[in-house]
N, C-alpha and C positions, 0 to 999 in steps of 0.2 A: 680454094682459099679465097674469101671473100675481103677485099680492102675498101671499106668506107672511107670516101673521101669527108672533112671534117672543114666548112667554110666560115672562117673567122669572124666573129660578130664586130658590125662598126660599133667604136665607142665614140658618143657623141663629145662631139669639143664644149667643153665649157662656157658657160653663157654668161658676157661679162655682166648681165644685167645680175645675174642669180645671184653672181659673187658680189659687186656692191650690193647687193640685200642685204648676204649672211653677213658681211663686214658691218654693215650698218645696224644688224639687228644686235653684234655682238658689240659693238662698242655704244649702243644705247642700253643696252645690260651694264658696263660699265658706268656709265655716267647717273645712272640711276642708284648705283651703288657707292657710289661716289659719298666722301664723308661730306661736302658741301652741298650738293643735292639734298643729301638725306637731311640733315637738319632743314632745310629750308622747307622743305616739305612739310616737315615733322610742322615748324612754327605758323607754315599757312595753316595744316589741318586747325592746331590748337587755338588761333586765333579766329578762326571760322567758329571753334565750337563756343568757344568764351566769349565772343562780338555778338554772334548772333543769337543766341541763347534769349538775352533782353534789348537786342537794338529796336529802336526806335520803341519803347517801351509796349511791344506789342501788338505798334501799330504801323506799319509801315507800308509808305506809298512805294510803291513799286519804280517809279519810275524817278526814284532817288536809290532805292535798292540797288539798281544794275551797277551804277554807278560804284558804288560802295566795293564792287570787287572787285576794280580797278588796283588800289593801294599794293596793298601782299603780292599780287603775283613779281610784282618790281626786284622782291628779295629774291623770288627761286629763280627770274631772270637772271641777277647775279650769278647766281652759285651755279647753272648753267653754264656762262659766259665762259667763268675760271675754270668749271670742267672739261668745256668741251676746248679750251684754247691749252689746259696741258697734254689732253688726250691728242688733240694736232699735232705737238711738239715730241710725241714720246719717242717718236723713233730717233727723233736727234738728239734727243736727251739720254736713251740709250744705246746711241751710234750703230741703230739699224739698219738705217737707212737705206746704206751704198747693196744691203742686202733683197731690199724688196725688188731692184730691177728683172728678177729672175723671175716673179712674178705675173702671171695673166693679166693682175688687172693694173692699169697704168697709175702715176701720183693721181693725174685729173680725178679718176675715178673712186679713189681713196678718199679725196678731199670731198665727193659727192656722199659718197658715205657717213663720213665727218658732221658733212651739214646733216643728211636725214635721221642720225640719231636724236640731231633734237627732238626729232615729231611725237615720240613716246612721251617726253615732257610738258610739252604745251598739251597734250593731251591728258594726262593726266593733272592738269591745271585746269584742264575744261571743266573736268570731272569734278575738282573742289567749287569750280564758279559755280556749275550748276546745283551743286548741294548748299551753297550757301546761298545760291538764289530760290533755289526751292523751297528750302525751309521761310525764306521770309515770307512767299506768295501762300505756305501753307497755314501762317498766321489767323486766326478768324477776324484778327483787324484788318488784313490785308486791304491798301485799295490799290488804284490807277492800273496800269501795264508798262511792261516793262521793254526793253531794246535788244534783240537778240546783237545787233552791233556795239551796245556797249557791253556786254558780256565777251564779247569775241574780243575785245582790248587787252585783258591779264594774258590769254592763250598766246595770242598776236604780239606781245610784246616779251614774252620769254622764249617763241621761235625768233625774232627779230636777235637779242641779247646772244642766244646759240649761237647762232648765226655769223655776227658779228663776234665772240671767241675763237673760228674758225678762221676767220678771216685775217683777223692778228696775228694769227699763227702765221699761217701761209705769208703773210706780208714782210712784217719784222722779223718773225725767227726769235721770238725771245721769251723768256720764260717771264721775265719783272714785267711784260707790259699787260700782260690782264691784271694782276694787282695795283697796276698804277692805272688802268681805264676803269676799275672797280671802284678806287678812290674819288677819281674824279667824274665817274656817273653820280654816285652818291651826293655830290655838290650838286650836280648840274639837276639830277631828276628832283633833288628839293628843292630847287628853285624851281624848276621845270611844272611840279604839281601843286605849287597855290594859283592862285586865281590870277592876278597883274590884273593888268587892264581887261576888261570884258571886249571892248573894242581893239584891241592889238589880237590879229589875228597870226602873230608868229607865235603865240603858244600853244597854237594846234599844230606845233612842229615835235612839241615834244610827246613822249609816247602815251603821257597819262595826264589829262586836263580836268586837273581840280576845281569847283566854284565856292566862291567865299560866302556866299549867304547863305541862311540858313532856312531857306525860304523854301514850300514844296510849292512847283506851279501845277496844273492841269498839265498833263503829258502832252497838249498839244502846242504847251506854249513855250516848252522850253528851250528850240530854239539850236538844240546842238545838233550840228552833222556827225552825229556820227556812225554814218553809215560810210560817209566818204573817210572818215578817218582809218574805219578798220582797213579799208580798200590803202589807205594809205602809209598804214603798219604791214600790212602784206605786203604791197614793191617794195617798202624797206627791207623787210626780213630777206623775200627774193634778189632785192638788188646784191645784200650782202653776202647770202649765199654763195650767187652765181661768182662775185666777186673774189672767194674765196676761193673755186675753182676753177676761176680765170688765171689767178695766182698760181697753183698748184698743178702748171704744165697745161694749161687748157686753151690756149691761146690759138691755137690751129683747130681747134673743135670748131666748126660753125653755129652748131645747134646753141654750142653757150651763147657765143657771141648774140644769136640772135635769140635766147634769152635772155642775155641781159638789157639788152635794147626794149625788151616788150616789158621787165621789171623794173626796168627805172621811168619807160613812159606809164606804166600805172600809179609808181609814186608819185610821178610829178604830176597826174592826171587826180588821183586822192589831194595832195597839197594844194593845186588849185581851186576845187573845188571846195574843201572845206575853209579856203579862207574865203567864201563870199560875204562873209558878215549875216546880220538881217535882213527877213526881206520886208520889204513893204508890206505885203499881206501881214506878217507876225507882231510889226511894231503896230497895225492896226488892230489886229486880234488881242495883244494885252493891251490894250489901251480900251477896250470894249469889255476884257475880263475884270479891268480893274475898277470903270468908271459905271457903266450899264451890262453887268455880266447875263446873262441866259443861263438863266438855272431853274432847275424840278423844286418845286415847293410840294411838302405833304405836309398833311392834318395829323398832330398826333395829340392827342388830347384836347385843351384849349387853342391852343400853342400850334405857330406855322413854323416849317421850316424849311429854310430858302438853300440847296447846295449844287454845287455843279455836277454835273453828271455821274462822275467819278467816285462822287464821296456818298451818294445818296444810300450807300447802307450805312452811313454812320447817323444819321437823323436818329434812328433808334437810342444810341448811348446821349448823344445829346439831349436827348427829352428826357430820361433818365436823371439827369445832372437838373433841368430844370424843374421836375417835380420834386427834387430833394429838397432843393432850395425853396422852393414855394411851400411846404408843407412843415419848414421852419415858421413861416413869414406872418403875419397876423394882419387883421383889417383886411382890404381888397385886392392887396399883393397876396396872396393864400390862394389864389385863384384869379389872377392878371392873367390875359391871354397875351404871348409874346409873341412877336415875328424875328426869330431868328434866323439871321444873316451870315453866310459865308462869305466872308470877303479874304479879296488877297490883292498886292501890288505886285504887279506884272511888268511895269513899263520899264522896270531896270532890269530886268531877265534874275539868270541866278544867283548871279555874283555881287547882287547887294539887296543889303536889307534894309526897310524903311518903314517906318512909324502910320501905321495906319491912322487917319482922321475919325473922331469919333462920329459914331451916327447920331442924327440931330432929331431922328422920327421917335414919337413918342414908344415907348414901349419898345424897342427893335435892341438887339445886344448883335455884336459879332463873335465869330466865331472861324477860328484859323481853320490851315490844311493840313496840319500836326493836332494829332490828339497823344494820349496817354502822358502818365509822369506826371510834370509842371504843369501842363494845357488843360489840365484836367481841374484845377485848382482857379488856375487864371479865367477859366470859365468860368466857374461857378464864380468866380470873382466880379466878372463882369454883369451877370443875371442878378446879382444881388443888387449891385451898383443901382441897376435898373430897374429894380422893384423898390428901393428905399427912394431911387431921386426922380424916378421915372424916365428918365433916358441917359442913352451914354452922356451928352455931351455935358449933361447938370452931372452925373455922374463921377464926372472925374476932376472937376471940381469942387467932391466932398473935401475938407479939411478938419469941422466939427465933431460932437458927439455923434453924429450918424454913421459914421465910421467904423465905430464898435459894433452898430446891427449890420451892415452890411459883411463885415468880415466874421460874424459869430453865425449869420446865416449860408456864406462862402463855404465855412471849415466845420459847423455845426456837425453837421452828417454825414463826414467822412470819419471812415473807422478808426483810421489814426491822424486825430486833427493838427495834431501839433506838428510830425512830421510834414503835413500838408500848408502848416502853416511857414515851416522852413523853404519848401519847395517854391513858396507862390512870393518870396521875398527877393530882390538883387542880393543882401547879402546873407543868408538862408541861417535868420537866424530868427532868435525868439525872441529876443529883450531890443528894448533901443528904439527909436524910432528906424522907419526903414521904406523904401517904394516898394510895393506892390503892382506886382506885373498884370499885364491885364492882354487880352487880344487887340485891342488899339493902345489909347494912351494908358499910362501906368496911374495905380492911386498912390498914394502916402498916406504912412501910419505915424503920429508921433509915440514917443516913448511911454507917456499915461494911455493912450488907448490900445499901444502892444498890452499894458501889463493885464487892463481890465478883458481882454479878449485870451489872454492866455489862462488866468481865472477860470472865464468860461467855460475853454476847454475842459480842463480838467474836473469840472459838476459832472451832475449825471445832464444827459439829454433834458431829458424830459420836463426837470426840473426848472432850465434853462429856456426852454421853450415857451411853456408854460407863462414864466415873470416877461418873455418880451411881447407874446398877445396880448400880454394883457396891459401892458404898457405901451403898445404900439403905435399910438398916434403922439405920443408925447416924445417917445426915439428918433423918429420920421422926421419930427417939427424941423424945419429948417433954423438952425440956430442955439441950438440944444447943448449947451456944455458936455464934456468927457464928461465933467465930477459930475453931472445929471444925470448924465447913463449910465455911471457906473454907480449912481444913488439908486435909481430906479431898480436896478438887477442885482441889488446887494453886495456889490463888492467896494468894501473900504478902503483908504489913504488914498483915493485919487483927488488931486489939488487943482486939476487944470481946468481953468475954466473956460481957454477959447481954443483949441487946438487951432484954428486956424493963424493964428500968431507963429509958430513954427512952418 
């Protein structure tokens, strides 16, 4: 008789690291199924697909893009926050508690947990930045480049928001204080995301740093850290984390302790940094963009055209706009050769906007770092200007009959003029007298040369065209009544004879 003896296999002891994973994988399952999560998600995706579908009318500078998906992720921070601060509280709220001590893995390591389910969230937060930033760079108007640190802000600020729901928890113990720190984020992050002062560098304390102008500069000029900011959303998120698990029995751990010591020296290493202000080199660099800029001039047709590095595939649509307008034009505007100018004011950065000076060189129009929509109108606005008075600066000092060729030569040749003639107005209308936007200073229309130019619209082209060659030096005259221009082009009941009286 044969007795096999039979040597018991070791089973390996459980690996506390294993178990905060599966804890943390399952309760970011949770949080993601979460009724506040999921709508919040739900309203980033649909707001991503409704925003950017036609933001920036198809043309958009990149390096205002990044930016732009900043806003939204603020909301599913929220709905994180309240997630993950009742998922903290459940066991007390369902008087579990006193039962986990039976448990492998300690509170500390639960509350580690706690924090890492956020990271499936800010991740898939990444995932909408990067579909809404991709789609703008996939634009054929796309220009400039954009900031992988201002994309990392929405991601960075909704770990930052989990983080801190975690930490509520563990701190206060109360179920009302995320809805009363929900309440009052929502106060503070709308004040938090306008502009204030450009110079108050305590608004790069808050998580998301709105500018009030509406101004695109060259990406090299605008000026913001933030590459120190995201470094400075991370020590926050990490300071509140670890904090969270300092809270929740971790106090004899050293590894926290000396975690938390290296996440709040990054924060405060990100905060100092990003409040250095300008530096010398920038406030001299827009001062050179704005006064004496360095830009690619190319040949396209008669016609030069001056733009910064950045924009120089847009010279194409721009010549576009001015052969429209010239092949309205009669006499030796028909074929003027222009030098157009990209200009921008730099020397107030982004948070203000200011009135460009008209250019005084014969022949020369400007032309902004926004195209499509309105810009499209206000261009052609301005080339007409300066083919009827011969420069901006005579330009916008039309007040006369000349006013009706210049804006019948602006809107002639867009397909739908009168819409175009809305767009290019302050108050975007048709009747009335009204300013005319332009890319430096604005014109004005009064009320008889809205009506005779709205007239116009509505003929055929051609026909239109046609009566202002052929009257063309007599529209031009400097001095020319409305009721001449609108005698000359055959539209009747016009009375005014000086528009510049208005």
């Amino acid at each position: 008789m044969t007795i096999e003896s039979t040597t018991a296999k070791a089973v390996p002891e459980p690996s506390p690291t294993a178990g905060v994973l599966a804890l943390a994988g399952f309760e970011a399952r949770r949080l993601l199924r979460s009724v506040p999560v999921l709508i919040a998600l739900a309203l980033h995706l649909a707001w991503i697909i409704w925003h950017t579908h036609d933001s920036y009318d198809g043309f958009p500078a990149l390096q205002d893009a990044d930016r732009d998906t900043q806003g939204t992720p603020l909301l599913v921070g929220l709905a994180v926050l309240l997630a993950t601060h009742r998922a903290a509280l459940r066991s007390l709220r369902w008087d579990t508690e006193r039962h986990f001590v039976t448990l492998v893995i300690p509170a500390w390591r639960r509350t580690v947990a706690h924090v890492l389910s956020v990271v499936p969230a800010a991740l898939i937060t990444a995932v909408f930045v990067g579909v809404q930033f991709g789609w703008e760079s996939l634009k054929p108007g796309a220009v400039g480049r954009g900031s992988v640190s201002e994309l990392l802000v929405g991601p960075l600020t909704v770990l930052l928001f989990g983080a801190a729901g975690v930490l509520m928890a563990r701190w206060l113990k109360s179920s009302v204080v995320a809805p009363t720190l929900i309440v009052f984020l929502l106060f503070f992050l709308v004040l938090g995301t306008t502009p204030g002062d450009p110079a108050d560098d305590t608004r790069w304390l808050f998580p998301v740093v709105g500018e009030g102008g509406s101004e695109t500069l060259p990406s090299d000029l605008l000026g913001r850290p933030a590459a120190w900011h995201a470094v400075y959303l991370l020590g926050l998120a990490l300071t509140a984390g670890l904090l969270a698990v300092l809270a929740g029995d971790g106090r004899r751990i050293r590894s926290v302790r000396v975690g938390l010591a290296g996440a709040v020296a990054l924060a405060l290493l990100g905060a100092y940094a990003q409040s250095g202000g300008d530096s010398a080199d920038l406030i001299a660099a827009r001062e050179r963009a704005t006064v004496d800029p360095k830009q690619s001039c190319v040949q396209r047709g008669l016609s030069t055209y001056c733009a910064f590095p950045e924009w120089t595939s847009r010279t194409g649509v721009w010549a576009e706009v001015v052969d429209e307008v010239e092949n309205l034009a009669g006499g030796t505007a028909h074929k003027q050769p222009l030098v157009v100018r990209q200009r921008v004011e730099a020397r107030y950065g982004l948070s203000a906007d200011s009135t460009l000076q008209p250019l005084t060189g014969a022949h020369e129009v400007t032309v902004g770092t926004r195209w499509g929509g309105p810009r499209v109108p206000e261009f052609s606005a301005a080339v007409a200007a300066v083919l009827v008075a011969g420069s901006e600066e005579k330009g916008v000092e039309l007040c006369d009959g000349r006013m009706v060729t210049v804006m019948w030569l602006a809107l002639g040749w867009q397909d739908e003029p009168l819409d175009a003639m809305r767009l290019v107005r302050v108050d975007d209308s048709i009747t009335g007298g009204a300013v005319v936007l332009g890319p430096s200073y604005p014109l004005s229309m009064s009320a008889d040369q809205t009506d005779v130019v709205r007239e116009l619209l509505t003929r055929p082209r051609a026909e239109v065209t046609a009566q202002v060659k052929e009257a063309w030096t007599e529209l031009t005259a400097p001095g020319v009544s409305t009721a001449r221009a609108a005698e000359l082009l055959g539209v009747k009941g016009i009375t005014e004879k000086d528009g510049c009286e208005e």
